[in-house]
N, C-alpha and C positions, 0 to 999 in steps of 0.2 A: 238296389238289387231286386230280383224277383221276388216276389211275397206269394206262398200258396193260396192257390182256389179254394174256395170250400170241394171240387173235386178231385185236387191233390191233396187238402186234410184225410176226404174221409176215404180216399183210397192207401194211403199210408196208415191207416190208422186201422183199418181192416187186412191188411197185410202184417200188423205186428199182431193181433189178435187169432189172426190163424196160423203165425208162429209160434206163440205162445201156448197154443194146443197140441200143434207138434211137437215142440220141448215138453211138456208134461208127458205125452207118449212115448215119450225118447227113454225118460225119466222114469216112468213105470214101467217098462220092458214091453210098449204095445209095440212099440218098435225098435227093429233093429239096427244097429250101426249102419248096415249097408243098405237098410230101407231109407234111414233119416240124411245120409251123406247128401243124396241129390235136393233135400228140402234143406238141410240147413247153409249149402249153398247157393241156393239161389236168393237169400238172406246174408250174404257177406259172410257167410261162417262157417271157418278153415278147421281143421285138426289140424295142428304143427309136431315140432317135436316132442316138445315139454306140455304144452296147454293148447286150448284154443285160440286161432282169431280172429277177433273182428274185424271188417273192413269197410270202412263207412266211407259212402261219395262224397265229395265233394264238390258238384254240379262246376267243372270249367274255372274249378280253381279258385272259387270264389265262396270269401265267408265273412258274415258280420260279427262284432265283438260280441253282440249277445249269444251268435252259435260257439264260436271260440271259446268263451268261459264256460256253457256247455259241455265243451270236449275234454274243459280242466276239469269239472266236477265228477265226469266219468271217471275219468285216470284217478282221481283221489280216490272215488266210491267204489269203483268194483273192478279198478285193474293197481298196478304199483306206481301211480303216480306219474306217469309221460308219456305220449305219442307216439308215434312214427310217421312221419311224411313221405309220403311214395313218392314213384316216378311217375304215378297216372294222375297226381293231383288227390291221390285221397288219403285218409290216416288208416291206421292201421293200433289196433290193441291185443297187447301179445299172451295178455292174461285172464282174460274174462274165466269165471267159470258160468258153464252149460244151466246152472237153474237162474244165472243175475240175465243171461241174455236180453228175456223180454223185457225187465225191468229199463238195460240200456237202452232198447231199442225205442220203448216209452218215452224216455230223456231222449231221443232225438227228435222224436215227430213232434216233441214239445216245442221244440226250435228248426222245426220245416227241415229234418235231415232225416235221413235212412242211410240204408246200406242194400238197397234193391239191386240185383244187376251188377253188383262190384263180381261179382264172379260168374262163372256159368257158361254153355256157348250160347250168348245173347251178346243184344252191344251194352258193351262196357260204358263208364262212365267217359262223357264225353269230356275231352280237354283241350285247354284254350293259352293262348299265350297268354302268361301270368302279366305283363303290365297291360293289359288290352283295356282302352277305355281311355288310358292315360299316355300312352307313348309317343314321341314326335313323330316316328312315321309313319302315323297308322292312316290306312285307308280310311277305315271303319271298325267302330268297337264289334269285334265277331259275337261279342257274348251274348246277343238276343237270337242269332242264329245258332249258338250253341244249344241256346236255353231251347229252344224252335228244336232242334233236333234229339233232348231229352225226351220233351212232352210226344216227340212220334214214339217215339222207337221204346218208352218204359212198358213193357207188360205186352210190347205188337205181337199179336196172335199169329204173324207168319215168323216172324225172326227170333221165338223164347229156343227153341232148338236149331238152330245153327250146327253147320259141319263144326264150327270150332270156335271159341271167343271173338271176335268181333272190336275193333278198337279204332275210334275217329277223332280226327286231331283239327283242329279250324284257329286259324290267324288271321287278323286284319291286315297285316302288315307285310311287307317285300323281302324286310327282313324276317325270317323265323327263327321263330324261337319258344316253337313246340313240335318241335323232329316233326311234321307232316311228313316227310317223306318216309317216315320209319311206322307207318300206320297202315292200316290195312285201306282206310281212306284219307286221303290227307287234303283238306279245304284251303286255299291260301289266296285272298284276297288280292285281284287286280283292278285293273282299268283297260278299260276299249279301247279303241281308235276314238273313240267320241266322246271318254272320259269317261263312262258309267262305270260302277262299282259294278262286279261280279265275283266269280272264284276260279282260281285255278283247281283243276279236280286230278287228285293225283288217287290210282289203285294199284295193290299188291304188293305195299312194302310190307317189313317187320322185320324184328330181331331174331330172337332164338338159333335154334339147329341151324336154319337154314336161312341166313341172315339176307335181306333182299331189301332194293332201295324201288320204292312205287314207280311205277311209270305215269307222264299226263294222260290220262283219258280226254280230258276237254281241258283246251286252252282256254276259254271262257264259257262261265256256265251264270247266264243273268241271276241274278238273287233269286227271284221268283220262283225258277224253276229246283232249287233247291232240293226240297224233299220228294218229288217225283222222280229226280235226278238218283239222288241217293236211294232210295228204294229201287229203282230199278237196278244198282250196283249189287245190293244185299238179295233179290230175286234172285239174279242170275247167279251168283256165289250160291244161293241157295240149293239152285239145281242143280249146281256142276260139281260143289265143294263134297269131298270124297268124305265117307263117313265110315270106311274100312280101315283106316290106319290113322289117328290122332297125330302123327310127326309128318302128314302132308295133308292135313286138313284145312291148315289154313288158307286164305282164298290167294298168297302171295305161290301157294304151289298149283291152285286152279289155272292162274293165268300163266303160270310156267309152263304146264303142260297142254293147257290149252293154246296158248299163243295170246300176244297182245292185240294182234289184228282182228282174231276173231272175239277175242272175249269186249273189244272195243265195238265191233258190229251187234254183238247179242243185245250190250247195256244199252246203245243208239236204239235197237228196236223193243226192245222193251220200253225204254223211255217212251218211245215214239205212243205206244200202247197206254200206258200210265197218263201222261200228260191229259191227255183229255177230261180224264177223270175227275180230273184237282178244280174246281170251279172257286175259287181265291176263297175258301176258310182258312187255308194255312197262310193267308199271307196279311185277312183279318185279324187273325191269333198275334200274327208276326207282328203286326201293329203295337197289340196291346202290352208287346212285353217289352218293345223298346220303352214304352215310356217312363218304365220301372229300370230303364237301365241309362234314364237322365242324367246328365252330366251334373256332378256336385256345383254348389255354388261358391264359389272362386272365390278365396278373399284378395280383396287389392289392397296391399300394403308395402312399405319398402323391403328390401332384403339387401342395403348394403352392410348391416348388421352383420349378416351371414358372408359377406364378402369380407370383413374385416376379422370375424372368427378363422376364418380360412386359412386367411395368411400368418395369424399369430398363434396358432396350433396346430403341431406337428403332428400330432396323434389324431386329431379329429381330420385335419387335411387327408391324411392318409386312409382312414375309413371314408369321406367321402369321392376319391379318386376312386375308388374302387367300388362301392357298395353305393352310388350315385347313378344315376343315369336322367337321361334327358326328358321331359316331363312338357307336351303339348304347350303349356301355359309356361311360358319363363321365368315365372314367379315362385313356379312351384317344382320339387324335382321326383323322382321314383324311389324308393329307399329300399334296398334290400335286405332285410335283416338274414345275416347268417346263422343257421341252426349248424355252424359246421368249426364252433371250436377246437383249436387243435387237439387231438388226444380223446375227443369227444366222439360217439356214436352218429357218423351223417343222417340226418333227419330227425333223431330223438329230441323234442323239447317236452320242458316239465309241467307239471299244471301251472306253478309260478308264472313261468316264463311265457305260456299261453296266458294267463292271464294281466301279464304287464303287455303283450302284446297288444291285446283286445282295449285294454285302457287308455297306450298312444294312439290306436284307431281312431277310440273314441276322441278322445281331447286333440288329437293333431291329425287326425287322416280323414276325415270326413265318413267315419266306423265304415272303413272295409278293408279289407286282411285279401291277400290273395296267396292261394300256394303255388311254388313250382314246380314245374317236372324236375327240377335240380334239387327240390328237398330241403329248400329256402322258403323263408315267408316275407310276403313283398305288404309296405306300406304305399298303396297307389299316388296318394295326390298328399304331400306334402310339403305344407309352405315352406320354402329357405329359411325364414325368420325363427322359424320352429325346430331347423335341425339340431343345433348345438343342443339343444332341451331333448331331443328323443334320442341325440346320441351318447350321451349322461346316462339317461335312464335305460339304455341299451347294456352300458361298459358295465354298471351295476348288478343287471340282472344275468352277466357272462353270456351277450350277445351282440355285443358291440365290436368284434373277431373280423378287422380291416380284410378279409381274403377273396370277394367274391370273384370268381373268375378267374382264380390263383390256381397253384396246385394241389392245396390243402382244401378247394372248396370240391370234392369230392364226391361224387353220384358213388353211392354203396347199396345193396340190396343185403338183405339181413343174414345170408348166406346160412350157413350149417350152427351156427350159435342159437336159432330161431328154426328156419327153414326145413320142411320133412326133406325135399328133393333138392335140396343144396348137396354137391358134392364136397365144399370147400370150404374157408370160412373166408369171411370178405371185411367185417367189422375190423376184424383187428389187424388188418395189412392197412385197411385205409388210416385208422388212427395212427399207425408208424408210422407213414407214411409222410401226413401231417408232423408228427411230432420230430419225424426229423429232419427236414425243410424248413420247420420253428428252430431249430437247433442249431441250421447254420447259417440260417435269417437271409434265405437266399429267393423266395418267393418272392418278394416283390421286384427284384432285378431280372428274377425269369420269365416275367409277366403272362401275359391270358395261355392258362392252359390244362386243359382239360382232362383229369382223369376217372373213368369211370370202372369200376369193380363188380361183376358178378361172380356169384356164387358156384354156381351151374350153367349148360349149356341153354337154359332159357332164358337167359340175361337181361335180367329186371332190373338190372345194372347197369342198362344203353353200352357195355363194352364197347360192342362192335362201331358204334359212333364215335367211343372218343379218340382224342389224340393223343395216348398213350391209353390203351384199354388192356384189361386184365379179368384172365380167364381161369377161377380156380376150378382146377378139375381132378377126380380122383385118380391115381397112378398105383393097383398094385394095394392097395390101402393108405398110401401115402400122398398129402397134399401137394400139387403140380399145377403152376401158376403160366398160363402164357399170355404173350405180352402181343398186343398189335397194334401198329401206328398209322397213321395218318388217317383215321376216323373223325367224320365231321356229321356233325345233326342238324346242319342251319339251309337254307336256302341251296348250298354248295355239297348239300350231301353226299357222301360216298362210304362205304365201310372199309373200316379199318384193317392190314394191312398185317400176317401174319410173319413175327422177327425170325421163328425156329424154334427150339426144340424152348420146353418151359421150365420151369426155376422150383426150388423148391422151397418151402415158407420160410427158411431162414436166409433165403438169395434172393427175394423178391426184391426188398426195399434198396439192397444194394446195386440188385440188376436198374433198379427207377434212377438213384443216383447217380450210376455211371452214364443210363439216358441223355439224364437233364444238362450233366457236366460235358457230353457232345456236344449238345445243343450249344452252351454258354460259348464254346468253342468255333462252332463252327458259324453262328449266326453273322449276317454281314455289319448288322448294324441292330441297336438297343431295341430300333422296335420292330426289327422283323421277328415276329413271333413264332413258338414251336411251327404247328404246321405251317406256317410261309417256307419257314427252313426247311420242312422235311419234305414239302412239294418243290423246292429248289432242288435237293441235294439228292432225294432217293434212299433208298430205305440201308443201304451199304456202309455210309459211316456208320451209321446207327449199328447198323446188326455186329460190326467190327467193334464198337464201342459195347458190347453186351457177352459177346463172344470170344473175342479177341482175333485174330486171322487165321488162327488152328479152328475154333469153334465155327467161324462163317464157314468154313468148307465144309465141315460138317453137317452145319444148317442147310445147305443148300438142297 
């Protein structure tokens, strides 16, 4: 992985010492609340409901065991002992208080981490498909063009104020599997006519208010031309993105009211303008950082070991059906550890638990940890010989939870338990939710399927992506859940699908099981999965099965 310069040392390191002056000011009354707001944000740091919090990047997903056990010694020393895993790839501490700040911030830059840029309208911490490096059908590992477009865009003198936050998504792979299309730039790796790697370049998706799926700007964009490309996207956002109204600032309403046609001529000529400029230092740089992002050294050993555990254990078979996936070298496979026990808070792990993670990095993973937009932590390159031994030390540490891509493996944003602008609470629908799909042991016969929970209308909780999504909103003073179907965040993107009028906290989890029990119903065969069925059938059984045939007329 990338190792700091000595001019990412001492610019991080200068960054937490003039934060550190500003918390003293904060501290002595030289400043005020609404003086300090915009400085302690542009430093990852929230006022919530109850306390502050932190929000530290995690550069595209990517962490070594010695930043990992870092992040445990945090949660011990100055928060209550656990994390949170976001949707953007970064953690999240719900407890800091306002004098330990710089102290944490010190314990980052100790182990090459900050929290620059996790908020603010700037670009946000850039995010990557969490097995990239490792997965069979990658193009190209994205993460030196991730890391390539960190080092532009940290502290860029034209883009710290931005119409509105800013969020870029980049995959190597055909398959995705980091929503690009639900980004405001979404990078996805192709091939020519003549076989060269490039990118597909998608602008103007996002989630929130006004949920919008990217359009392609370029069908193919050479590597090279990468950051000319991309600046000339954030230019033109720059000049066009409205700075009168924060619910259409984002550049997904620039190009809505500007038109796709034109906003694609402006970036063409701006590029055009840019391009010359670039005389290949970013593509020298671009050198230097792939070879920090060298492929591990492969052990060659047997793995029918791991083929004989397989068959003679039912509990470990069933964890790796699920929490497996296919790994470049066939020796070795992707492991996904679920931080999404049933009953369990989606994305909370404990310092323990971070630090048994960081220790099979180290001893079985070739020490690298990656996070996902789903709120899981992935072990990239692990030998088969070695699984039975990390999935022991998994079931031990209450992380070894067979569901990934279940119903129980659940996207939840911290909602109104945490959240200033949460309407709703989101935590404790998804733990039911879970706990009662573990109850009638019906998830793994209902196979891949995706539920995502926000809080609020700015859905940190990919909602609008999933394939049963859930929208807690206030009603009146009272919690009002709605339910939308057939949302997808891969390749196939589209947003999800409003059923009708919403549920209230004590009909959510029944309104999901009446869902899933259509679904068991209506499906043609075992593995046609929720959305195959609900892009077969249409959203009508469904809303009959939620409603009943008094209720669909109503909903209509």
């Amino acid at each position: 992985m990338y190792s700091y310069s000595d001019f990412d040392e001492s610019f991080v390191r200068a960054r937490v010492a003039q934060f550190t002056s500003q918390v003293e000011r904060r501290l002595d009354g030289s400043l005020t609340e609404d003086e300090f707001r915009p400085l302690r944000l542009m430093n990852g740091l929230y006022l919530q409901l109850h306390a502050y919090m932190l929000r530290i990047a995690i550069p595209y997903g990517t962490l070594s065991p010695r930043q990992m056990r870092q992040l445990a010694l945090i949660a011990d020393t100055w928060d209550k002992g656990y994390g949170h895993f976001t949707t953007r790839q970064n953690i999240q501490f719900n407890w800091p208080k306002l004098p330990d700040v710089p102290a944490i911030l010190t314990a980052l830059a100790d182990v090459e981490m900050h929290a620059i840029q996790t908020s603010g309208n700037c670009v946000r911490n850039v995010t990557a498909d969490h097995f990239a490096g490792a997965a069979a059908d990658e193009i190209e590992d994205p993460r030196p063009y991730a890391e390539l477009l960190r080092q532009w865009s940290t502290d860029h003198p034209e883009f710290q104020f931005l119409p509105r936050k800013f969020k870029i998504a980049i995959t190597g792979a055909p398959n995705d599997r980091a929503v690009t299309k639900a980004h405001d730039i979404g990078l996805r790796m192709v091939r020519n006519a003549a076989g060269e790697p490039g990118f597909e370049v998608m602008v103007g998706g996002g989630l929130g208010r006004t949920p919008m799926i990217a359009f392609t700007v370029r069908d193919f964009l050479p590597v090279e031309d990468l950051i000319p490309y991309v600046e000339a996207v954030l230019s033109v956002y720059n000049t066009l993105g409205r700075r009168d109204n924060k619910y259409k600032a984002r550049i997904k309403i620039t190009v809505h009211e500007t038109g796709r046609e034109e906003i694609s001529r402006m970036v063409e000529e701006r590029f055009a303008e840019l391009r010359p400029l670039f005389h290949g230092n970013d593509q020298t740089l671009l050198a230097g950082i792939r070879e920090a992002f060298a492929a591990p050294a492969f052990r060659n050993a047997p793995v029918e070991a791991y083929d004989a555990f397989y068959k003679a254990d039912p509990v470990f078979r069933a964890w790796a059906d699920t929490n497996l996936a296919a790994h470049r070298n066939d020796q070795y496979a992707i492991v996904t550890i679920s931080v999404k026990a049933h009953g369990q808070t989606p994305g909370d792990a404990t310092s323990d638990q971070m630090r048994l993670m960081a220790d099979l990095a180290e001893r079985y993973g070739h020490s690298d940890l990656r996070i996902s937009h789903e709120q899981n932590v992935i072990l990239p390159h692990v030998h088969k010989s070695d699984l039975p031994a990390v999935h022991a030390a998994l079931v031990q540490a209450g992380l070894g939870t067979a569901n990934v891509g279940l119903i129980s493996d659940i996207i939840a944003c911290p909602g109104m338990d945490y959240c200033a602008l949460a309407t709703a609470r989101s935590i404790p629908v998804a733990q039911e939710i879970a706990t009662r799909f573990e109850e009638l042991k019906l998830e793994h016969e209902i196979g891949p399927l995706k539920i995502k929970i926000s809080g609020c209308i700015n859905a940190c909780g990919h909602h609008h992506v999933g394939h049963i999504g859930i929208l807690g909103l206030d009603r009146a003073g009272v919690e009002n859940y709605q339910i939308t179907l057939g949302g997808d965040g891969t390749e196939t993107a589209v947003i999800g699908e409003k059923t009708g009028p919403g549920f209230a906290y004590d009909e959510i989890v029944p309104a999901i099981e009446r869902l899933v029990q259509a679904y068991l119903g209506l499906r043609e065969a075992p593995q046609e999965t929720f959305l195959q069925a609900y892009r077969r059938a249409g959203m009508e059984p469904f809303k009959a099965a939620l409603y009943g045939q008094e209720g669909e007329k109503d909903a209509a």
